[in-house]
N, C-alpha and C positions, 0 to 999 in steps of 0.2 A: 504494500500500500504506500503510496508518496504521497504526502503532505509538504503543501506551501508555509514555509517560514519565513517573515521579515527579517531583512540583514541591513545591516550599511556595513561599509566599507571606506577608510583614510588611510593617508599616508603620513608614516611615523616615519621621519627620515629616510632611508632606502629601504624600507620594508612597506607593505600595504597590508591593514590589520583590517578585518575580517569578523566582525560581530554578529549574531542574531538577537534580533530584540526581545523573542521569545522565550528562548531557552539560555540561561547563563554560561554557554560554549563560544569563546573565540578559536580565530588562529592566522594566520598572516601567509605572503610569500613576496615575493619577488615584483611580480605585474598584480594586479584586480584581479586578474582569472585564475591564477596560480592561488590567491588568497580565498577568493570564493570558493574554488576546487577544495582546497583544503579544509574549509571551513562544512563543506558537504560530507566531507570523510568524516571529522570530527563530532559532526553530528551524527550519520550514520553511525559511531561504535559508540556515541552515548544514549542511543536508544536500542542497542542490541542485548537481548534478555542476560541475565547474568548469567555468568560459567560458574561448577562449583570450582577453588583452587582452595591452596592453603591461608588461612585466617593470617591476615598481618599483622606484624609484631606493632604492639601498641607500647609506649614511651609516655612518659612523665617528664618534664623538662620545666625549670623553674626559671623567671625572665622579672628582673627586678624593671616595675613600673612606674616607681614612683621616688622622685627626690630624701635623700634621707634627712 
C-alpha cells in the first residue's frame, strides 16, 4: 500500500536535508532527489513491522545540569 507524505526539502551548506512533516524521519544527500530518495528509504524501514533480534543493552549515565 503507498501512502502520500508531506516533505520539504533545504539546503544546509553542500548537503540538501530532507524532512517529512508527518512523521519525525529526516535525511539528506547531495542534489533534492538524492535527498528525497533517501528520505523515501528512511521512511520505508521506519514503517516496516519489527524483526524479533536481541534486547539492547540499556545504560545509566549521569550528566550534571545545573550550576553548583
Amino acid at each position: 500500500m503507498k501512502r502520500p507524505f508531506a516533505t520539504t526539502v533545504w539546503r544546509e551548506g553542500d548537503w540538501y536535508v530532507s524532512q517529512c512533516l508527518e512523521v519525525d524521519v529526516a535525511s539528506q544527500g547531495e542534489t533534492e532527489e538524492e535527498a528525497l530518495e533517501n528520505l523515501r528509504e528512511a521512511l520505508e524501514l521506519h514503517f516496516e513491522p519489527p524483526q524479533a533480534t536481541r534486547p539492547p543493552k540499556v545504560c545509566m549515565i549521569e550528566v550534571e545540569v545545573g550550576a553548583a
